[in-house]
C-alpha positions as CSV (number, residue, x, y, z in Angstrom):
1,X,37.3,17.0,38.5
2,X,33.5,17.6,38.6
3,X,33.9,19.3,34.7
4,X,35.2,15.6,34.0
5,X,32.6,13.5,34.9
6,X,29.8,14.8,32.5
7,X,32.4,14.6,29.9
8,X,33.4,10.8,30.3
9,X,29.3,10.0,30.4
10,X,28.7,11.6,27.4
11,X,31.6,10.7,26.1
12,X,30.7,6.7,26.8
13,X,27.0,7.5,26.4
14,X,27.7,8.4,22.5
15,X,30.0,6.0,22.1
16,X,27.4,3.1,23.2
17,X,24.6,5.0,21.3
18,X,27.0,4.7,18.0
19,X,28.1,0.7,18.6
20,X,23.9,0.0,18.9
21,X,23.3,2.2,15.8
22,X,26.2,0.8,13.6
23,X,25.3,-3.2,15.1
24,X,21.6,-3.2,14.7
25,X,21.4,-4.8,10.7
26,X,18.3,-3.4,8.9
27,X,15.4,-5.7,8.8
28,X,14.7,-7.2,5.5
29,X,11.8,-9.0,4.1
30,X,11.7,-12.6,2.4
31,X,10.4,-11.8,-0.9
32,X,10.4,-15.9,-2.0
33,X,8.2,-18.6,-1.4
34,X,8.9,-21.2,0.6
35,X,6.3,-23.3,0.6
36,X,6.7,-26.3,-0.9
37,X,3.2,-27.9,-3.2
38,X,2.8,-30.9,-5.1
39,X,1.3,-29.4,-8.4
40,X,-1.5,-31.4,-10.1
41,X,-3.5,-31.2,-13.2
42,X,-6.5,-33.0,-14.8
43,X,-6.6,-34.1,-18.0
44,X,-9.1,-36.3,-20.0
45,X,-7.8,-39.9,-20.5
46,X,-7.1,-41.3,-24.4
47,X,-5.9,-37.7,-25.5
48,X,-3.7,-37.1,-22.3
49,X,-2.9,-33.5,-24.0
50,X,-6.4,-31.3,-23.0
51,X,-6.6,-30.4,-19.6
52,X,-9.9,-30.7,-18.2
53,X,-12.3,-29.4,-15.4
54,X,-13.6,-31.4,-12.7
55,X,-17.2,-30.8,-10.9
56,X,-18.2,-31.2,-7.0
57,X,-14.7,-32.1,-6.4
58,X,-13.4,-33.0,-2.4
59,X,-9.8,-33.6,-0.9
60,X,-8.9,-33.7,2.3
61,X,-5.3,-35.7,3.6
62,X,-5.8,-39.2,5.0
63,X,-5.2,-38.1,9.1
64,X,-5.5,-34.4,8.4
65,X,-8.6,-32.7,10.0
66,X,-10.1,-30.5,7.4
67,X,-10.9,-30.5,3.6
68,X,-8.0,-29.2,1.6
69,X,-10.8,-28.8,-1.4
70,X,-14.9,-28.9,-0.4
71,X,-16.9,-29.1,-3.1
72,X,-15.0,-27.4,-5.8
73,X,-16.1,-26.8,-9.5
74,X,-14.4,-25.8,-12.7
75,X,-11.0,-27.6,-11.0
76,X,-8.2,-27.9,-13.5
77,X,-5.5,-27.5,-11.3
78,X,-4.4,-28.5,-7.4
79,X,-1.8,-27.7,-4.9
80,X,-1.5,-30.2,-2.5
81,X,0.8,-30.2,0.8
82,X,3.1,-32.5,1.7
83,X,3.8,-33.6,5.0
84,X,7.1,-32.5,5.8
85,X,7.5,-34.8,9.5
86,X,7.0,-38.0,7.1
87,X,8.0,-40.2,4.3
88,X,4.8,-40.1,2.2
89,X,1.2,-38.5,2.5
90,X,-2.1,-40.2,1.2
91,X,-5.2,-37.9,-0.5
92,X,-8.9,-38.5,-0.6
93,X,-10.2,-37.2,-3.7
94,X,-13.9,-37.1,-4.3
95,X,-15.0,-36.9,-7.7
96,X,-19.2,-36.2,-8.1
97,X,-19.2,-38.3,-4.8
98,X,-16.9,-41.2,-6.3
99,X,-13.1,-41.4,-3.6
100,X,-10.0,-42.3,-4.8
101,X,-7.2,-42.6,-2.9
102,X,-3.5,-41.1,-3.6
103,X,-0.2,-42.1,-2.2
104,X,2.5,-40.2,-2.7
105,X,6.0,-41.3,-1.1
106,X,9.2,-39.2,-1.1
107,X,12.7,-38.3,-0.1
108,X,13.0,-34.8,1.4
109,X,15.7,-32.0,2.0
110,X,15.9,-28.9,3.8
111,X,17.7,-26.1,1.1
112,X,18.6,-22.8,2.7
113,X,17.1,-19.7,0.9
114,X,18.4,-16.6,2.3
115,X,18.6,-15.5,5.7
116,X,15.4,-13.9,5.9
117,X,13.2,-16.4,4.1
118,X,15.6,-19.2,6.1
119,X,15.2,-23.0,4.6
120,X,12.8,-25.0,2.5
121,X,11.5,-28.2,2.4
122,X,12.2,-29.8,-0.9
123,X,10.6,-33.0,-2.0
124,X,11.4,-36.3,-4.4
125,X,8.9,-38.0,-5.3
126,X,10.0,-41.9,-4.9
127,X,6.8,-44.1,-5.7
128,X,3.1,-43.3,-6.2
129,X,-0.2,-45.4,-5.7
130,X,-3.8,-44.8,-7.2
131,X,-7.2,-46.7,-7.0
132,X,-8.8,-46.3,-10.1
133,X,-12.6,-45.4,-9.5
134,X,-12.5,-42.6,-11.3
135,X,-9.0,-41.8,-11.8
136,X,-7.7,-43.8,-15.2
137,X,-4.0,-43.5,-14.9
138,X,-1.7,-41.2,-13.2
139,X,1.6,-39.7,-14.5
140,X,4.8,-37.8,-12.5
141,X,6.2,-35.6,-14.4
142,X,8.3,-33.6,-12.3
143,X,9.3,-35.8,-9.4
144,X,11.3,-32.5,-7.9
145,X,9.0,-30.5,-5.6
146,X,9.9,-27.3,-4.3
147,X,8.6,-23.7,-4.3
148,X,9.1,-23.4,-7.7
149,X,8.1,-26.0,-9.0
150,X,5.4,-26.4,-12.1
151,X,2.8,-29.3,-12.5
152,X,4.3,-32.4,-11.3
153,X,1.8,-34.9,-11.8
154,X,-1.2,-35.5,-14.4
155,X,-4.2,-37.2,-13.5
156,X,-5.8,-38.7,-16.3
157,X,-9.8,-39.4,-15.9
């Protein structure tokens, strides 16, 4: 009965050892983005089709506590977050010293990914609002936002 014993614990021992080994899934890596930006470019009013550069440029998020963009130059293009806990998000942008004020407002839905990169917030733009001290006009054009997602709005200056 003693020659047993051993037998049984190894016996259960390599049996538990081969259920762990067979149930523990390889860990795998999210290779996509999920981070959702709304896309911006400037472009030079009267033309609308030559992107330009912008000089000391500033944006921060109205209720945000840091800059998004301090005192940027050679800007043609911006990434700017949107706020996933609310309904629309308002920008300060500072143009040479000069603010206007964005708002964008929007529709959102979480879209699953893949298990490892897990869900993404993406975003419809529903309405917009500009002041016009610098800014001339604004255009959306992509209202989708998501992680892959190109330039979806033109400022025009």
């Amino acid at each position: 009965m003693k020659n047993r014993i051993p037998a049984i614990h190894v016996l259960l021992t390599l049996l538990l050892t081969t259920g762990l080994l067979i149930a523990c899934d390889e860990e795998e890596v999210c290779d996509q983005s999920v981070y959702s930006s709304l896309n911006i470019g400037f472009y030079k009013s009267g033309d609308g089709k030559q992107d330009t550069s912008v000089q000391n440029f500033s944006c921060y998020g109205l209720g945000a506590d840091s800059m998004l963009y301090d005192i940027q130059n050679n800007l043609s293009r911006l990434a700017l977050p949107l706020n996933p806990s609310t309904r629309s998000c308002s920008f300060v942008m500072i143009f040479d010293s000069i603010p206007d004020t964005l708002i964008f407002s929007y529709d959102q839905e979480l879209v699953f990914v893949s298990y490892p990169c897990g869900f993404a917030p993406h975003y419809s733009i529903t309405e917009n609002y500009e002041s016009h001290n610098v800014i001339d006009s604004i255009t959306i054009e992509n209202s989708e936002v998501n992680p892959q997602s190109e330039e979806n709005v033109k400022i025009y200056l």
